[in-house]
C-alpha positions as CSV (number, residue, x, y, z in Angstrom):
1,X,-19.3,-92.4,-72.6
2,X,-21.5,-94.7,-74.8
3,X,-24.0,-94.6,-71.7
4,X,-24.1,-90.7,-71.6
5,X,-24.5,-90.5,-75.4
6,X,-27.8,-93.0,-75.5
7,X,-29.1,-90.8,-72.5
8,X,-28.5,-87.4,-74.3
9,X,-30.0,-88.8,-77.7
10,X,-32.9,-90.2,-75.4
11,X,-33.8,-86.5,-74.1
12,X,-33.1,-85.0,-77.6
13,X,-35.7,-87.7,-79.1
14,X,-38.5,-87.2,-76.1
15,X,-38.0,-83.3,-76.9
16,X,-38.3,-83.8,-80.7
17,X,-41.5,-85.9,-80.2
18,X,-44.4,-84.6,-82.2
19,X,-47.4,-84.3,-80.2
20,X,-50.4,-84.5,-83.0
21,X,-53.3,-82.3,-83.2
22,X,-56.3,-82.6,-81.4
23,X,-58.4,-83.4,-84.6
24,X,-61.5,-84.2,-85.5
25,X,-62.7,-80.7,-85.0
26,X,-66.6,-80.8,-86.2
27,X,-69.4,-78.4,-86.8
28,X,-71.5,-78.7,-83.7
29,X,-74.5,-75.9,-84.1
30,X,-75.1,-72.7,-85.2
31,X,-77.8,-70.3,-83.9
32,X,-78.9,-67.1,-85.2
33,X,-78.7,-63.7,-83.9
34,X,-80.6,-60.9,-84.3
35,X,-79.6,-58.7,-87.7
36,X,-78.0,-56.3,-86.0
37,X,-75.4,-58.1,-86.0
38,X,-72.7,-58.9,-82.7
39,X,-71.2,-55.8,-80.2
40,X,-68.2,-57.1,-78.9
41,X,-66.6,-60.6,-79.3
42,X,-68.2,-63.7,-77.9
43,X,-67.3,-65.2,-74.5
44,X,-68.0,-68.4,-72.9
45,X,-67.8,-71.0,-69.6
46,X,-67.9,-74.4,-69.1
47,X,-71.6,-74.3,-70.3
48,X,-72.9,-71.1,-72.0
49,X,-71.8,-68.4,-74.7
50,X,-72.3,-65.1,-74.1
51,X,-72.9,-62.4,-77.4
52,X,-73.8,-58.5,-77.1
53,X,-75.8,-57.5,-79.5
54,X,-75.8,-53.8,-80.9
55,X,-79.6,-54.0,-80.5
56,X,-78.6,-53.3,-77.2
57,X,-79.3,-56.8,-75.9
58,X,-77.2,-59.5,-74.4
59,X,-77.9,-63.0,-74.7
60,X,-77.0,-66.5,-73.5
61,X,-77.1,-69.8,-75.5
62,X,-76.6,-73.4,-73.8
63,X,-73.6,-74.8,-75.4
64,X,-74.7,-78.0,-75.9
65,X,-77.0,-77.2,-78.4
66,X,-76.7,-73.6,-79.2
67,X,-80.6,-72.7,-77.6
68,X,-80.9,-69.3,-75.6
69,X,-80.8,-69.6,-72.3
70,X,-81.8,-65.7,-71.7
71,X,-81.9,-62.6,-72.9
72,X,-81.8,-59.1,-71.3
73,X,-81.1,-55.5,-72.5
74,X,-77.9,-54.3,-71.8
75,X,-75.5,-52.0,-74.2
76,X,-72.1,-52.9,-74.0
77,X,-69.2,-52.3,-76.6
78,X,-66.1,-53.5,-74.6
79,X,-65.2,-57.1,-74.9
80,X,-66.3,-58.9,-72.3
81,X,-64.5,-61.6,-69.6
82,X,-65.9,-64.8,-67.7
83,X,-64.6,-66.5,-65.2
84,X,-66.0,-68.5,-62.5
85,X,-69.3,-68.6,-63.3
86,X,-69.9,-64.8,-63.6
87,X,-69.9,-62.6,-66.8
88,X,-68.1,-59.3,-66.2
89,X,-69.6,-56.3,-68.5
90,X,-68.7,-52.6,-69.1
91,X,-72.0,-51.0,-69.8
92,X,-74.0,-47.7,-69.1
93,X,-71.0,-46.7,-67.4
94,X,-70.3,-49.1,-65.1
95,X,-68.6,-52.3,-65.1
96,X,-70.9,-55.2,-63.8
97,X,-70.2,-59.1,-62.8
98,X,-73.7,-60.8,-63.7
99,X,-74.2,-64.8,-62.3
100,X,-73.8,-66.6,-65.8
101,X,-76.9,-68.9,-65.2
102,X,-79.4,-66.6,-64.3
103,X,-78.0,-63.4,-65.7
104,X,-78.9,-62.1,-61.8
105,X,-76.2,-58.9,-61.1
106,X,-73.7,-60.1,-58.4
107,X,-72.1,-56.3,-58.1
108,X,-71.8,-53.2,-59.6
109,X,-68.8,-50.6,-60.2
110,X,-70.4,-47.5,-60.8
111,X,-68.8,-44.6,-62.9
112,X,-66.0,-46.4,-64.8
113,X,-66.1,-46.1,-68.5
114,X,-63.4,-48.9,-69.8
115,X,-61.5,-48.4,-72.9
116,X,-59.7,-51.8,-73.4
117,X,-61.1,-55.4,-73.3
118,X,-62.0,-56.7,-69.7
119,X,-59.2,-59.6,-68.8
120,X,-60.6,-62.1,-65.8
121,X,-58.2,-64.6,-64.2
122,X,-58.2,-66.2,-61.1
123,X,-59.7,-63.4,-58.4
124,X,-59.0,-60.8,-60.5
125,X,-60.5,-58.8,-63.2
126,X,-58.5,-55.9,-64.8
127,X,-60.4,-53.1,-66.2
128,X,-58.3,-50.0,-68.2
129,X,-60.3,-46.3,-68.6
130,X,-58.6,-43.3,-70.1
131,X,-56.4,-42.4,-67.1
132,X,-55.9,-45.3,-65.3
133,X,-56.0,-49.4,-64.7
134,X,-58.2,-50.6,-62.1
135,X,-57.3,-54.1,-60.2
136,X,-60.8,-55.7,-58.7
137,X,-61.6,-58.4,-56.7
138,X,-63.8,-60.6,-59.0
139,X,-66.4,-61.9,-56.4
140,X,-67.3,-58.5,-55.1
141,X,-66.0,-55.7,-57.0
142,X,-63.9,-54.0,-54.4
143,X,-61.1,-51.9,-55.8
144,X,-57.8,-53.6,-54.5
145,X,-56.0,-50.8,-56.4
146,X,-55.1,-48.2,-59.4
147,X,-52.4,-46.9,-61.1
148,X,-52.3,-44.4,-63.8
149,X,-52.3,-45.3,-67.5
150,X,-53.2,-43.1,-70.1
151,X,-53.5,-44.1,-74.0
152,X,-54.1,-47.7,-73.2
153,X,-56.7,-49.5,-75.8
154,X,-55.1,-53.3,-75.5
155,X,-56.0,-55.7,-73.3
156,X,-53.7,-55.8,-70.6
157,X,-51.4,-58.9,-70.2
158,X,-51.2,-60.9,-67.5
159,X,-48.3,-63.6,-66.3
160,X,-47.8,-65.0,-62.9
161,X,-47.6,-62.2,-60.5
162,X,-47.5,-58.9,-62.9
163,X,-49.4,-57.0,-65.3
164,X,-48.4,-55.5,-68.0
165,X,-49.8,-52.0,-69.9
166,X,-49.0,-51.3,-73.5
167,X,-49.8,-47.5,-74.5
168,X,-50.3,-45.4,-77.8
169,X,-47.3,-43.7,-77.5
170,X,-45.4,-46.6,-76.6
171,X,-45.2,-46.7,-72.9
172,X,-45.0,-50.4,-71.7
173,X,-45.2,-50.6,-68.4
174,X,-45.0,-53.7,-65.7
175,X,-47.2,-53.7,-62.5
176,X,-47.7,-55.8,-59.5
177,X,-50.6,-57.4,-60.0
178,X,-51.1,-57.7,-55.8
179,X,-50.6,-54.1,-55.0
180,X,-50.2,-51.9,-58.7
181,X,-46.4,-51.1,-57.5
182,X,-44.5,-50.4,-60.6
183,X,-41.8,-52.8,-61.2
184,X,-40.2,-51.5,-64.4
185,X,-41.2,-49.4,-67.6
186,X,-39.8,-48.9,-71.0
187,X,-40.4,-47.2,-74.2
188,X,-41.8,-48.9,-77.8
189,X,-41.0,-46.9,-80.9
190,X,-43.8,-46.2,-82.6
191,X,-46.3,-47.6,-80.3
192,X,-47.6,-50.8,-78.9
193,X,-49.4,-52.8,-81.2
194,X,-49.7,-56.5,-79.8
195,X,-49.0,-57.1,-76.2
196,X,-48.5,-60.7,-74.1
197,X,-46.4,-62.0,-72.0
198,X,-45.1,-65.4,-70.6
199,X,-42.8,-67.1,-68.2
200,X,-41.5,-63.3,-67.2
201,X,-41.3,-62.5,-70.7
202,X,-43.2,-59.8,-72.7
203,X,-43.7,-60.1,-76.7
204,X,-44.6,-56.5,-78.3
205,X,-45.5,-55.2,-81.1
206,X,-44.3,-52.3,-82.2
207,X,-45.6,-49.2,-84.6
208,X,-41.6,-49.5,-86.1
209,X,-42.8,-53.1,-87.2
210,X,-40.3,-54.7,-85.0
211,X,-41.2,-57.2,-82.4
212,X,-39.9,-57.3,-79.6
213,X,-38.6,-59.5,-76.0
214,X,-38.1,-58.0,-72.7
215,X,-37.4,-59.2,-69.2
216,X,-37.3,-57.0,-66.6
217,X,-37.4,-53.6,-68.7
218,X,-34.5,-55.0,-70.9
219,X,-34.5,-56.1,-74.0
220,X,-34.1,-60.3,-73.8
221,X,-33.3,-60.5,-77.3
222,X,-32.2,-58.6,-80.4
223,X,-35.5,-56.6,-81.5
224,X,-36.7,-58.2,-84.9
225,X,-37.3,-56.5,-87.9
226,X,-40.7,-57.9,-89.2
227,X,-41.2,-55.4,-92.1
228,X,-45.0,-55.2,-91.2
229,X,-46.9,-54.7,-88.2
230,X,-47.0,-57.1,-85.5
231,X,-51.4,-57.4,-84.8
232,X,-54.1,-58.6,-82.7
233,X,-53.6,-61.4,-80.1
234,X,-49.8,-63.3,-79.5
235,X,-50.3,-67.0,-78.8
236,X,-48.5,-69.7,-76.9
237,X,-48.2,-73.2,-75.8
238,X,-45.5,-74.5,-73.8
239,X,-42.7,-74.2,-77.0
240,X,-43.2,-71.3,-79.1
241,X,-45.2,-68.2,-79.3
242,X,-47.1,-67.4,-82.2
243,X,-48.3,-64.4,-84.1
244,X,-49.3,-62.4,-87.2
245,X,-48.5,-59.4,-89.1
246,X,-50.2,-57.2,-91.8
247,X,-47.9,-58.7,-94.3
248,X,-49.8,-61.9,-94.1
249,X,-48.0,-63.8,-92.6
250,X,-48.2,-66.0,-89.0
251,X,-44.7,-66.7,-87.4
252,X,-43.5,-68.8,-84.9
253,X,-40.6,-68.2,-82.5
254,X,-38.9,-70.7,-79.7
255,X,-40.1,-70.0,-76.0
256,X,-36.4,-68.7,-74.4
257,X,-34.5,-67.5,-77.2
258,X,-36.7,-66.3,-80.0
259,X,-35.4,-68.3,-82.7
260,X,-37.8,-68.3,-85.6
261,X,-38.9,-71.6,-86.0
262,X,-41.6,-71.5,-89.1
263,X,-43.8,-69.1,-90.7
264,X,-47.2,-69.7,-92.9
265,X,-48.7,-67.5,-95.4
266,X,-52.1,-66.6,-95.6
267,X,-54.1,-65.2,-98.4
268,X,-56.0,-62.2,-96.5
269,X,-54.9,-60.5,-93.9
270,X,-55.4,-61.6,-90.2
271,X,-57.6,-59.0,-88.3
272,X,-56.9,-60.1,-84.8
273,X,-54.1,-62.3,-84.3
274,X,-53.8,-66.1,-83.9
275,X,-55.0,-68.2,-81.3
276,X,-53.2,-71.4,-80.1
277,X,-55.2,-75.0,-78.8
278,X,-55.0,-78.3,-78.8
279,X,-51.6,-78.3,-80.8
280,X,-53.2,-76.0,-83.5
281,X,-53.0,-72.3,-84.3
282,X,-56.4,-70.6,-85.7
283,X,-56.0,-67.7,-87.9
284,X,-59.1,-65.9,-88.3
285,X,-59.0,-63.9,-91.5
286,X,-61.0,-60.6,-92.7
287,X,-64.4,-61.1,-94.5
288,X,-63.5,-65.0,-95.1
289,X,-66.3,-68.2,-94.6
290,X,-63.0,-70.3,-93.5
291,X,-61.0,-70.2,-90.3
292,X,-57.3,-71.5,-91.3
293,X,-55.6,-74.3,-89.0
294,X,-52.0,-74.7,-88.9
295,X,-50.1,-77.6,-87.0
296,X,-47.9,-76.3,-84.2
297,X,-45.2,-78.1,-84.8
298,X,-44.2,-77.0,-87.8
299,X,-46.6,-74.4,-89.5
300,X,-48.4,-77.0,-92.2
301,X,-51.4,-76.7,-93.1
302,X,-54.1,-78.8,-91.2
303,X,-57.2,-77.6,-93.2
304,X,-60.2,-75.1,-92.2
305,X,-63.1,-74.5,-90.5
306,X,-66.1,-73.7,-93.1
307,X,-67.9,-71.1,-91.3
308,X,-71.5,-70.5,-92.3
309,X,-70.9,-66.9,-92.9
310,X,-68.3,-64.3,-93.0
311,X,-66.0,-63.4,-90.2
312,X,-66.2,-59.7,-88.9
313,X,-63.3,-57.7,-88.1
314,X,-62.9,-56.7,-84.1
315,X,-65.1,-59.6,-83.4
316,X,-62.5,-62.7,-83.4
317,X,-63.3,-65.9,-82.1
318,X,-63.5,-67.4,-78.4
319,X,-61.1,-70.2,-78.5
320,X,-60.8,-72.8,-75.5
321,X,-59.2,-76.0,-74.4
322,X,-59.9,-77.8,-71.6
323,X,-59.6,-82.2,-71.2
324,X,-62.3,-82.4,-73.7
325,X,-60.6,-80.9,-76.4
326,X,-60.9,-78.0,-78.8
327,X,-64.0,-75.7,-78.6
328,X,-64.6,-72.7,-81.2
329,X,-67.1,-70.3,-80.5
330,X,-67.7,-67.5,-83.9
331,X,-69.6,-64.8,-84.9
332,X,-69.7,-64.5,-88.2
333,X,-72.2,-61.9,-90.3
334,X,-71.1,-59.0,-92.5
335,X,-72.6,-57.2,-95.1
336,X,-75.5,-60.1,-95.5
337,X,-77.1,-59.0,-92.3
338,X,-77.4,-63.0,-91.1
339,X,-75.8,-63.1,-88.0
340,X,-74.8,-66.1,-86.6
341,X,-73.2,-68.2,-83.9
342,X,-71.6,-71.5,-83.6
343,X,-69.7,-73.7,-82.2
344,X,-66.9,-76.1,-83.0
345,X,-65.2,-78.4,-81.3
346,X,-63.3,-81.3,-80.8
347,X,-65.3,-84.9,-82.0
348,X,-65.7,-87.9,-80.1
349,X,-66.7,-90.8,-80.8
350,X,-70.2,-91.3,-82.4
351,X,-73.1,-92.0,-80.5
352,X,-73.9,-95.8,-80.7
353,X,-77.1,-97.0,-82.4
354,X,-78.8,-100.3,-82.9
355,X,-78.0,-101.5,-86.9
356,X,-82.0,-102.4,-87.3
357,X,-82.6,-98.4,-86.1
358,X,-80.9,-98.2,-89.4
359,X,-82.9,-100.4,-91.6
360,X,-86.5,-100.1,-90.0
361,X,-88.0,-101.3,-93.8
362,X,-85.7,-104.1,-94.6
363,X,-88.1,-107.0,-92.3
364,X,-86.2,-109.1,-89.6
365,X,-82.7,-109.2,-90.1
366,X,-80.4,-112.2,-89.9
367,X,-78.0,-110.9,-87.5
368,X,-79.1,-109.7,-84.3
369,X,-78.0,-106.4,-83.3
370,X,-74.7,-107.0,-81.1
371,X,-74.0,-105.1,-77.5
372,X,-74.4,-101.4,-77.5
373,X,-70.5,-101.1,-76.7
374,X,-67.1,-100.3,-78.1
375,X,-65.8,-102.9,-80.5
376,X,-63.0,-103.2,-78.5
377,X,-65.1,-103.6,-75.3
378,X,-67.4,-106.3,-77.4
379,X,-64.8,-108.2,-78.9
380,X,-61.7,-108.4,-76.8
381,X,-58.2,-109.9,-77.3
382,X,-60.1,-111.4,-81.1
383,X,-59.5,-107.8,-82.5
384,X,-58.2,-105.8,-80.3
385,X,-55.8,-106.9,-77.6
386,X,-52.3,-107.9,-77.1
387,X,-51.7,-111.9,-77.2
388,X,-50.9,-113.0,-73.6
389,X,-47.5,-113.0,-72.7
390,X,-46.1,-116.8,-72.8
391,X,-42.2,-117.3,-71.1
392,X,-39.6,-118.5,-73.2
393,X,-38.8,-121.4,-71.6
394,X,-42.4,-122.6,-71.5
395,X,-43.1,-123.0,-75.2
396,X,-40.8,-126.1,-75.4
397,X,-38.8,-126.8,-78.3
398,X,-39.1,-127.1,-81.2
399,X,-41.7,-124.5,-80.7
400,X,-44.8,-126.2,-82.1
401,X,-48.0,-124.2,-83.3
402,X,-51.1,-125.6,-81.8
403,X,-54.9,-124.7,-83.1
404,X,-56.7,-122.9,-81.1
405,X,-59.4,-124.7,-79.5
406,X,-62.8,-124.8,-81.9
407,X,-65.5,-122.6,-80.6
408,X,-68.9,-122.3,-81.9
409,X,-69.4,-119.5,-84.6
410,X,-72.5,-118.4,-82.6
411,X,-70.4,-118.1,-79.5
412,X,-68.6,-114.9,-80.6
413,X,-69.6,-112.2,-78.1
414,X,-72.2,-109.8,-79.0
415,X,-73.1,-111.6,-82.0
416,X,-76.1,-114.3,-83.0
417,X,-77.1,-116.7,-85.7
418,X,-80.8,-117.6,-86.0
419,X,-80.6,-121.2,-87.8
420,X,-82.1,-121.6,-91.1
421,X,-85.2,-123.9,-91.5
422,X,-84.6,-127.3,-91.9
423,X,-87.5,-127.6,-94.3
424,X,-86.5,-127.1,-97.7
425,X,-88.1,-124.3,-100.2
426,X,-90.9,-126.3,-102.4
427,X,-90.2,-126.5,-106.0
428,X,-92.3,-125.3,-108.7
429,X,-94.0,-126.9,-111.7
430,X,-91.9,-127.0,-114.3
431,X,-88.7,-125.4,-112.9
């Protein structure tokens, strides 16, 4: 029994473990746009960001350093997807997949006029009109199928194998993401406001400002009175799911059973949602210079992002997290007419520099500049490493201490002593 106990309080201890944020998250550039401010919501891959313009330009800046890579005139107003190196548009009615390096047009799906946000993933790209959801094959824009679906303006969700459609009027529906055969369908009272799904579970939103679980058509939990509407995009991570309502407030619920587990205030009100990376959950807020972080685990807050202008509603962020860490790409503008975009992300460590780059002025130093490397790389066990393991049995006893053995001062890796002169400084007359 005493065994079973340590192993249960083991597993309660390893699932109680707080995994910390993935901080320092740091300002990395900002470029401007022109002052006509941002179409549709940035996008991104592993090495550009893509903006339309309502100049009726698109444009790509390296993200790196935030320079633009091209620029091309093209009108789109639907939020855009990327995946696998391509940039999928809805513009001039058709919906395009463009080579994100070159901005060269890989295909073209002629007369389709898209009413919800492109979603990309995997082979697929998903694209909603007025009457009906298309499934196409990303690399070469052949139709794999359609369904109908009327009154659909949300992005549609997508987990595993199905898709799922949340309407106007309340119609959600779940689809087969391989051939568009209807699995099930049920009904949201007062419409579908926020739509996402996970593990075989959806997460509405409804008009009623009640949110709701389903699996398999049926309600997976109690519906829950919010008081306010449920907005903008759900998050998750592998505990709890995350989102925001128009009473100002972000909530938090368990993964499984939808237990609330925390909620945080805010002092405007979220126009899109929350996002959730690296352990944090970003709240972008209506005309505000700051981007609020919360910690995961339990809903504190971990500070903000100073923006270098205010953020715009219907253009919220483009939020990422890959090996590297955190990255945050914003449009921010407004009523200024200084459109801009930049980039955060996740800081590592600084770049290493010679100490006499620092003091070019100051004449030849004393110290030589040590390695170019970590401290712990230059120094070792001295500062940073565990004491070699000695057996019991071999220290002897009594245990006696012993001084180390007497090295050289100058002998310390990656650092130098000049010697002073041997001659002694002259004295003057009369001192």
């Amino acid at each position: 029994m005493a065994v079973l106990l340590a192993a249960v309080n083991t597993l309660e201890a390893e699932s109680d473990k707080v995994v910390s944020p993935k901080f320092p998250i740091a300002h990395m550039w900002t470029a401007d746009l022109d002052d006509a401010g941002a179409a549709a919501p940035p996008v991104s891959d592993d090495g550009r960001a893509f903006v339309a313009l309502r100049s009726g330009h698109l444009v790509a800046h390296d993200l790196g350093d935030g320079h633009q890579l091209w620029k091309i005139d093209k009108t789109v107003k639907v939020p855009m997807a990327a995946a696998g190196g391509l940039l999928f548009i809805s513009a001039d009615d058709a919906i395009e997949a463009l080579r994100g390096a070159d901005h060269a047009t890989v295909w073209t799906l002629p007369r389709v006029t898209t009413t919800a946000p492109l979603v990309a993933a995997d082979q697929w790209l998903l694209a909603v009109t007025s009457t009906e959801v298309l499934a196409i094959a990303a690399k070469d824009g052949r139709v794999v199928w359609h369904s109908p679906a009327g009154g659909v303006t949300l992005a549609p969700a997508l987990d595993e194998d199905t898709v799922y459609l949340g309407s106007d009027d309340g119609t959600l529906v779940a689809l087969k993401l391989a051939t568009g055969e209807k699995r099930w369908d049920a009904l949201i009272e007062g419409g579908v406001t926020a739509l996402a799904a996970r593990h075989g579970v959806v997460y509405a939103g409804g008009g009623n400002k009640y949110f709701y679980t389903l699996k398999s058509g049926k309600d997976a939990h109690p519906p829950w009175r919010i008081g306010a509407r449920v907005i903008g995009h759900i998050a998750f991570d592998e505990e709890r799911a995350y989102f925001a309502a128009r009473d100002n407030v972000v909530r938090a619920d368990a993964l499984g059973n939808a237990n609330q587990r925390w909620t945080a205030f805010v002092r405007s009100r979220p126009f899109d949602g929350v996002f959730a990376a690296g352990h944090i959950v970003f709240v972008p807020l209506t005309a505000s210079h700051d981007l609020p972080m919360f910690f995961a685990g339990d809903g504190k807050a971990s500070g903000t992002l100073a923006l270098p202008g205010d953020a715009v509603l219907g253009l919220p962020p483009d939020i990422q997290e890959s090996a590297a860490g955190v990255r945050v790409l914003v449009v921010t503008g407004g009523l200024t007419n200084q459109w801009q975009l930049s980039l955060f992300a996740t800081a590592g460590e600084p770049a290493l520099v010679p100490a006499a780059d620092f003091l070019p002025d100051a004449g030849a130093p004393l110290l030589t500049d040590p390695a170019l490397q970590p401290i712990g790389v230059v120094l070792g066990r001295l500062v940073m490493g565990d004491p070699p393991l000695i057996p019991v049995d071999a220290m002897g006893f009594p245990i006696a201490l012993r001084d180390p053995p007497l090295e050289p001062l100058m002998t310390f890796p990656g650092l130098q002593l000049r010697p002073l002169s041997s001659q002694l400084p002259s004295r003057r007359e009369g001192s």
